[in-house]
N, C-alpha and C positions, 0 to 999 in steps of 0.2 A: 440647305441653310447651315446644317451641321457641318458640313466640310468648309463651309468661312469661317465658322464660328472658332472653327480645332486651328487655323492658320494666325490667327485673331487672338491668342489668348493671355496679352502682355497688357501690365499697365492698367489705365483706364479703361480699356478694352473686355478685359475682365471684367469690370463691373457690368458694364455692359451686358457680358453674356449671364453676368448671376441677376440681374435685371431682367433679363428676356424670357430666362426658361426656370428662375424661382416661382413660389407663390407668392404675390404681396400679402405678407402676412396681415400687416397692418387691418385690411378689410375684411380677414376672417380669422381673428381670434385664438391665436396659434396657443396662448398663455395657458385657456383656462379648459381644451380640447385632454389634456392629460391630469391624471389626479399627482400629486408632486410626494416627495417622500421627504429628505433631511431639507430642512429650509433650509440652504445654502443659494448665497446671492451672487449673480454674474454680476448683477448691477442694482441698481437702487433709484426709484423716483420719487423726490421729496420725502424719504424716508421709507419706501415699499422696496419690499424686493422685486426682484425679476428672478426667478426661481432659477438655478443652475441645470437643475433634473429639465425640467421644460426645454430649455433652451438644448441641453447639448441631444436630447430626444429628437425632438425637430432636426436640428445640425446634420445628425447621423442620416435621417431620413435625407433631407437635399443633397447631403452628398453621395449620397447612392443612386439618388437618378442623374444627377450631372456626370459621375464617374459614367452611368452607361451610357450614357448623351454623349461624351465626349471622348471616351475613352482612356487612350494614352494622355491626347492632349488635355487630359486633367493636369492642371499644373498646380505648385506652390499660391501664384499671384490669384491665381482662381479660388483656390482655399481660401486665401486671406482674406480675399472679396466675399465671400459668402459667408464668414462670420458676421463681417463687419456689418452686412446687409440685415443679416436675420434679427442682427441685436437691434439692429438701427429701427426695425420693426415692429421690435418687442416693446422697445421704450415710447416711439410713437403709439403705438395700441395704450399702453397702460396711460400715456398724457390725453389720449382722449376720450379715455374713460370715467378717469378723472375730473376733467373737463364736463364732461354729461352728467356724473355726479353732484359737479357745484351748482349746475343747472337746473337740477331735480329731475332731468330726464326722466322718465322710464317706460319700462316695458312692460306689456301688460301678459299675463300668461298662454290668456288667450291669442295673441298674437304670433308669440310664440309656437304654440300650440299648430298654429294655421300653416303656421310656415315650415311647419316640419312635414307635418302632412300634404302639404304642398309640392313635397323636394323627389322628385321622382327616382331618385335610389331608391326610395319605400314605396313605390306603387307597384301594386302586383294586379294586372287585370284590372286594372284602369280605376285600381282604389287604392287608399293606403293600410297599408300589412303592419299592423303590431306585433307579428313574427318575424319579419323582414327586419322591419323595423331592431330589432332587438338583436337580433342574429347578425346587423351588420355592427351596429354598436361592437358589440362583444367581442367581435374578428377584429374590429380595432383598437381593442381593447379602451372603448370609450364607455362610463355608467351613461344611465337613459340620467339619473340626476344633472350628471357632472357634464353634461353631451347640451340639456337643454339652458343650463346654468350658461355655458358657455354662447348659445344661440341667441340668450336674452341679453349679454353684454354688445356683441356683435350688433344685434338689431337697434342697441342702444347707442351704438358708437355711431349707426348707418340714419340716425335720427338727425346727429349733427352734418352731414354731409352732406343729408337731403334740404337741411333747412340754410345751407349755407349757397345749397344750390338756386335757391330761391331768390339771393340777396342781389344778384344781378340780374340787372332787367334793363334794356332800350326800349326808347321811347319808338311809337309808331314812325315818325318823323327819322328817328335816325335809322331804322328798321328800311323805310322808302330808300332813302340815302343809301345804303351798302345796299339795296338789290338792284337800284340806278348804279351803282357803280359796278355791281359784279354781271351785268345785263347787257351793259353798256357796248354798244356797237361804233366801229371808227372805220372811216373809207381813207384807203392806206391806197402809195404806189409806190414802187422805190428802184431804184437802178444799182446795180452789182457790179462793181471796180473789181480786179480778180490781177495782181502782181502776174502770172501768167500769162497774160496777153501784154506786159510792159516788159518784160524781163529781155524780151530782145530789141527794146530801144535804149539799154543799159548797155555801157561799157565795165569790165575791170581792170586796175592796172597790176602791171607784176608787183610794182611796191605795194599795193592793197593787200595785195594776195599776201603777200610775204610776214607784212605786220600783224595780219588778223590768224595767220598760223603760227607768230610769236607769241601774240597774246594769247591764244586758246590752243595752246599743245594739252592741255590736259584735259583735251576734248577729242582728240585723237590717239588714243589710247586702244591698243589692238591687245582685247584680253586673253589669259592664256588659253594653248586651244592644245589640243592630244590627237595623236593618232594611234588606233588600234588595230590589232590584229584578233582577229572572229570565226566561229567555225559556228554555220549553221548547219542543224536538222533540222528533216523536214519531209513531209509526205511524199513532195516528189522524189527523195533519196530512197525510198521502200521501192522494192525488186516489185515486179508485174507480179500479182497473184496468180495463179493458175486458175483457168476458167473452173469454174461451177458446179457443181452435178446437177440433174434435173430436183431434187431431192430437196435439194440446198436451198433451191432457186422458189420452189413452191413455199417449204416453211416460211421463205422471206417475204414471201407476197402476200402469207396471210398474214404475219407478223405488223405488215403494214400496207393494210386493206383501204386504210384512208388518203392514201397517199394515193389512192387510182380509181377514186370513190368522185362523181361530181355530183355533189349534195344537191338538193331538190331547189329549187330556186321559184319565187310566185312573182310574178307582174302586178304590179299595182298601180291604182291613180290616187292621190290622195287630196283632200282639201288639208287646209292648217290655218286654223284662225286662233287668236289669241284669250277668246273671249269662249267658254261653255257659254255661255248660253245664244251665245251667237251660232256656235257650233250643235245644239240641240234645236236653232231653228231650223239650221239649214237642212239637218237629217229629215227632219218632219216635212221638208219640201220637195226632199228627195224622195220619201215614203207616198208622196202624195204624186208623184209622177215627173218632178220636177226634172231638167236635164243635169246630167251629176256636171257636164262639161262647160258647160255655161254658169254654174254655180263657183267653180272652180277659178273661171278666169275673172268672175263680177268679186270675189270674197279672201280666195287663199293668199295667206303670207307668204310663200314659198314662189319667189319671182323665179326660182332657175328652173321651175317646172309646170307654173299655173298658166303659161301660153300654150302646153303641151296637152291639156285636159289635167293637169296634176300628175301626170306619166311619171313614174318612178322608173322604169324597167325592172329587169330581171334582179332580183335579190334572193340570199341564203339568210340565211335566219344568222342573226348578231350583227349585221351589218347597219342596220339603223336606230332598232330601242329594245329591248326586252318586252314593252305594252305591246307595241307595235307588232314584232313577232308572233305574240302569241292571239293579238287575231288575224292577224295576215295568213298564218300557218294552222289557222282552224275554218277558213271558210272555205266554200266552194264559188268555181269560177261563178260569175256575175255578183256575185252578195256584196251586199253591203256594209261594212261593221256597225257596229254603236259608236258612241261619243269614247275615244280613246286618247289619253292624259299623256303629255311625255313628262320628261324628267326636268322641264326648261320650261314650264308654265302652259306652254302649247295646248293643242286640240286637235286630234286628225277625226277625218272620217273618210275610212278607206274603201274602195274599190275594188276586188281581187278580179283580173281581167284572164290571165292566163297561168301553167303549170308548169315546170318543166321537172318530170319526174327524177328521181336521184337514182342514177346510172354507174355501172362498176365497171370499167376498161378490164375485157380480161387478161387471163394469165399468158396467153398468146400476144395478146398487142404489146403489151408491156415486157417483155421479156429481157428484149434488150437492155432495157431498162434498171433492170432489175440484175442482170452482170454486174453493168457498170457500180450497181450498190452496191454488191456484193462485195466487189474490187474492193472501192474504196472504205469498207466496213474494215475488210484484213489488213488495209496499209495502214488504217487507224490504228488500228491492233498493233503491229508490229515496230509504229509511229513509239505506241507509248510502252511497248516492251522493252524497247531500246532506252527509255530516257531517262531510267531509272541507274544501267549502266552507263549510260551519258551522261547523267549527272554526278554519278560518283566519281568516274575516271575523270571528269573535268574540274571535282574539290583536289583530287590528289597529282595529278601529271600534268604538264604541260600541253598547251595548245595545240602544238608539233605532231605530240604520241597521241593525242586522243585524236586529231584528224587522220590522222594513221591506222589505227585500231579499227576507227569507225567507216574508215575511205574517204573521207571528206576531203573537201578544199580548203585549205587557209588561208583566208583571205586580208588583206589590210585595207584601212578606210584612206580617205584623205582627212588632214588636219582638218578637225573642229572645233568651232567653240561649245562652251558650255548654254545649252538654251537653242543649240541653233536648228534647225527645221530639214536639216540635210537629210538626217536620222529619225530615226522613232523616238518619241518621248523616253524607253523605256529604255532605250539603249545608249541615249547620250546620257541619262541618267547614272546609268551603270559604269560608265567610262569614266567620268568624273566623279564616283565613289573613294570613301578614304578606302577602301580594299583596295582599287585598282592602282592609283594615284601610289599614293602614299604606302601601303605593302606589299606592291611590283606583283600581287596573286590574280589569279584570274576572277572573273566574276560568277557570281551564282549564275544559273540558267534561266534566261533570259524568256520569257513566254510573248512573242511578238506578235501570234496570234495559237488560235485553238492547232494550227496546223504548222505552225514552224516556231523553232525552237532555237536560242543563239547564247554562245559563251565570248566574251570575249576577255583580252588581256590588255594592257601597253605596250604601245610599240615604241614609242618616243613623243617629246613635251614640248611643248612649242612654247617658253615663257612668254610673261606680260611683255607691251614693247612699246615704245612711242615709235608712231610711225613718221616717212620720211614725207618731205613737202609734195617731191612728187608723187606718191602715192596719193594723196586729199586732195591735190592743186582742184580735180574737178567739180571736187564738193566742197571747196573752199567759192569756187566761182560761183556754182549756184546758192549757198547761203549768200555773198556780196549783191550779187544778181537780183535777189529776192528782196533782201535789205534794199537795197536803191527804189526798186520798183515797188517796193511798199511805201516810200517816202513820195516816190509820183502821186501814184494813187490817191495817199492822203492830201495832196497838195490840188489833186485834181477836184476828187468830190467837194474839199472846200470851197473850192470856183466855186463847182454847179451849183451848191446849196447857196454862195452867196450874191449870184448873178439870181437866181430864183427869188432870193431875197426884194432885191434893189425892185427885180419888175424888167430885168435887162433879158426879154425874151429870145433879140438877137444875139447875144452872148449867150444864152446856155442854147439855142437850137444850136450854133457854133458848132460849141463843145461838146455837144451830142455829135454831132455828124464828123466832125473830125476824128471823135473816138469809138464810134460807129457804137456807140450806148442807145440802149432804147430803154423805155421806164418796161415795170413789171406791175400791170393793173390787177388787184387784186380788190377793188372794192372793195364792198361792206365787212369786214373780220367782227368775231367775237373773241372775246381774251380764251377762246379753247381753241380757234385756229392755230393750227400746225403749218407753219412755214420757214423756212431754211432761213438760215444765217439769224435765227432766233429774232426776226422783225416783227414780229406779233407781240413781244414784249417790250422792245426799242417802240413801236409804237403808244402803245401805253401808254410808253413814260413821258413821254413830250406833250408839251402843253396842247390846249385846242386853242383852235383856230377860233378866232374872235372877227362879228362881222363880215362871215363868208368869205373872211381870207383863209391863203393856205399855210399851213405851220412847215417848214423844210426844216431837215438836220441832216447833215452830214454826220458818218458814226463811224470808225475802227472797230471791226467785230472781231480779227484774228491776226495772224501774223500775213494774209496772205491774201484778208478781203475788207474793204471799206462799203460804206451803203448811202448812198445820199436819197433819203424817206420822206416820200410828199403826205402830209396828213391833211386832208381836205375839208374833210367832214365828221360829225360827234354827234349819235344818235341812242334815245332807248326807245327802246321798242314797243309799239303800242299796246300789245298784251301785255297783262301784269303776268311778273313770272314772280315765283320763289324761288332763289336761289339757292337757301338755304346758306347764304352764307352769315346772315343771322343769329341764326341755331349753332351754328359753329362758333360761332365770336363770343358768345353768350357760354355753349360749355367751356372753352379755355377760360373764358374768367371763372368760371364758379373752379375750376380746379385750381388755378391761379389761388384764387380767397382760400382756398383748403390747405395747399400748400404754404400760404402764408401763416393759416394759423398754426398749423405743426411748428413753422420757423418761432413764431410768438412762444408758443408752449414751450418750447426748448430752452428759450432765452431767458425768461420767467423759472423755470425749474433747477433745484438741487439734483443734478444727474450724476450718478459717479460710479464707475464703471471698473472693476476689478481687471483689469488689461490681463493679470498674470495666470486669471483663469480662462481665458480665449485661447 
């Protein structure tokens, strides 16, 4: 996410990111966490400060975790976003504080109290630590006064949000309503018009062609493209090593003993049901003589292996769970585990059937082996012995002398563009650098992979260019081509949909068989089917059919496909479901109401803001 966020960091976009990765102060109290020194005011509501000390405290802190968030691309616009956030923060908190004051709010100590003790930075061994407790205070440099002061406004402010949260409410009736509609099932069919099957009953003419490359020259625009000259290193350019010694060859092979090592692996069968106590029956049925294989295929979750007796095969230990492993890898063949948890809700209860013990290939079999590493260990060696002189002679001389020095080939590419996929990202990157471009120097040294190594220079520039007619004419025909035959199309599905209309069955069976269309039967859908050219949602949208008639629309979904959509039928289903789409509609209003009252507080308030100390 951090790599969008660093590409992203202009404008409104900014805010954006000091939105995502700040704290919302507003919900915890940023004001009153620090004790303040000179009363000096950022700002002022209805006469209160907003402490400077507080504010630019906090400030410093956000900007230090955004600077390591983001790096470089910490910008200006970023900055400015995060002031403007924090204040925006500070003044919301003290208006709703405010607010709870005129109210009579309050907080009771003992609440306070609960919810400190509560807050699991202070539990130690499964209670709460008034050394802990105090010892984190202090490292943040927070009093236990000034720390609980601040927890009583917070819980005081979360008083009004909770009771604001309460103030929307749907009736049962409209509750029924949005789950009949987010429940709601429709029996869809629809046929698929595709310009690709018309495009060769289209003509173009030369004057078409010719006008439509008048009008859009400045759609063919050929941008500029470079050609370079390169000298790669690289493993394969290191000289044969010289074979081995015995010597050599042995430290190597204990150096990496795991590499010729085949770890112990256990056979398992396993059930997996989702329910403990489902799973602590079926053990006890087991225990009681039950068949583990017949339990396996009447119970287990695991379709890719409960026709198998629950057959896992041969496994090493990490390959399936860590719980798993460690009774897998503790029993003996025939046993049975206990009731064993995964990480994913699960329940196994395992079977260990067979062993294959952990075997070391020896220093005989492997030997060969173990050259060829050796080899390739010295040409690495020698790989990045070199590259340090390669890198230098490639900052100071030309391309020429250091293929020369080094023996190399210097090679040249074909003209590229910038962006284009001929290359490695890394290298048309480099070619189109202001270094290379623009001060005729060669490039830094290029790392294309762990094993090859590339400089290169310019060779010559290929500028911007409008290109000539006949170079597009063929893609000027297939945009004309496509354009016509999406104008069929649309002219077609209209028919279908409106001979379907009339009841004109011999007109669309017609139309069907001339353009050799067949519907696409997809039944019953629910608004979470997934179906191409996004008909699950054109469905939707279209009215229902009334008195067992069928509802048609013809629809333009792209530049290149039309849909003519039979909606047949509109059902809910006879289990009551919760959608929850309810519980949703219901929290976006109470936030909704929150946000509006902020908007009220602000409009109603003396706010005034020292701009010259931000």
């Amino acid at each position: 996410m951090l790599s969008a966020i660093r590409n992203k960091s202009k404008g409104w976009v900014a805010y954006l990111v000091v939105g995502m990765i700040t704290i919302p102060f507003a919900l915890f109290g940023i004001q009153d966490y620090v004790s303040s020194s000179a009363n000096i005011s950022i700002a002022t509501v209805n006469g209160e400060d907003i402490d400077i000390n507080v504010y630019y405290q906090e400030l410093n802190t956000q900007q230090r975790n955004l600077q390591q968030q983001l790096g470089a691309s910490y910008s200006q616009e970023i900055d400015k976003a995060l002031k403007q956030t924090l204040l925006d923060s500070m003044i919301n908190e003290k208006l709703i504080e405010n607010y709870a004051n005129s109210l009579g709010i309050v907080t009771l100590d003992d609440e306070v109290r609960s919810v400190i003790e509560m807050n699991q930075a202070f539990i130690v061994d499964g209670k709460f630590s008034e050394d802990r407790y105090s010892q984190l205070l202090r490292l943040n440099s927070y009093s236990p006064a000034g720390y609980e002061i601040a927890q009583s406004k917070a819980l005081t402010r979360d008083q009004i949000k909770r009771n604001l949260s309460g103030s929307a409410f749907m009736s049962t009736t409209q509750i029924k309503h949005l789950n009949n509609l987010a429940s709601q099932e429709r029996e869809v069919s629809y046929i698929t018009l595709n310009t690709s099957d018309y495009e060769s009953q289209v003509s173009v003419s030369k004057n078409e062609i010719s006008d439509y490359f008048n009008e859009n020259r400045s759609n063919f625009i050929e941008g500029q493209k470079v050609k370079v000259n390169f000298i790669e290193l690289s493993l394969g350019d290191m000289e044969e090593p010289v074979t081995p010694d015995e010597e050599s060859l042995k430290s190597l092979y204990d150096d990496n003993a795991e590499l010729y090592t085949n770890p112990e692996r256990r056979r398992t069968q396993h059930i997996l049901v989702e329910s403990k106590d489902l799973a602590i029956d079926l053990l006890d049925q087991i225990n009681k003589g039950a068949d583990f294989d017949e339990l396996v295929i009447a119970n287990s979750e695991d379709t890719s292996s409960n026709e198998k007796g629950g057959d896992l095969g041969f496994n090493e230990k990490g390959l399936i769970g860590k719980e798993f492993d460690e009774a897998a890898f503790s029993m003996n063949i025939g046993d049975i585990s206990e009731v064993v948890p995964t990480d994913y809700g699960y329940f196994h209860i395992i079977k260990l059937t067979d062993i294959e013990v952990e075997t070391v290939q020896s220093f005989a079999d492997v030997k060969e082996q173990l050259v060829a590493l050796n080899k390739n260990n010295v040409r690495k060696k020698m790989l990045f012995d070199l590259l340090e002189d390669f890198t230098s002679l490639a900052y100071e001389e030309s391309l020429d002398m250091v293929a020369d020095q080094f023996d190399l080939k210097l090679q040249t590419s074909d003209f590229f563009a910038n962006g284009s996929q001929e290359y490695d990202d890394a290298f048309v990157s480099a070619a189109f650098s202001e270094v290379v471009i623009n001060d005729g120097e060669n490039s830094e040294v290029i790392e294309l992979s762990a094993e090859k190594f590339v400089v290169l220079a310019l060779s010559s520039i290929q500028p911007q260019r409008e290109k000539e007619l006949n170079e597009v004419e063929n893609q000027i025909i297939s945009i004309l081509s496509n354009i016509t035959a999406k104008k069929l199309i649309q002219n077609l599905s209209l028919t279908i949909a409106t001979s379907l209309v009339s009841g004109d069955e011999l007109m669309t069976n017609k139309l069907l068989a001339d353009n050799e269309l067949e519907w696409n039967n997809e039944g019953w859908i629910s608004r979470a089917k997934e179906l191409p050219f996004d008909v699950t949602s054109v469905a939707f949208s279209m009215p229902k059919p009334t008195d067992g008639e069928h509802t048609y629309s013809a629809r333009d979904i792209d530049k290149s496909t039309s849909l003519v959509i039979d909606l047949s039928g509109v059902r809910i289903p006879e289990e009551d479901t919760n959608s929850g789409i309810a519980a949703l509609y219901l929290s976006q209003e109470n936030s909704e109401i929150f946000v509006s009252l902020i908007k009220q507080l602000r409009e109603n308030a003396e706010i005034k803001i020292f701009s010259d100390l931000l």
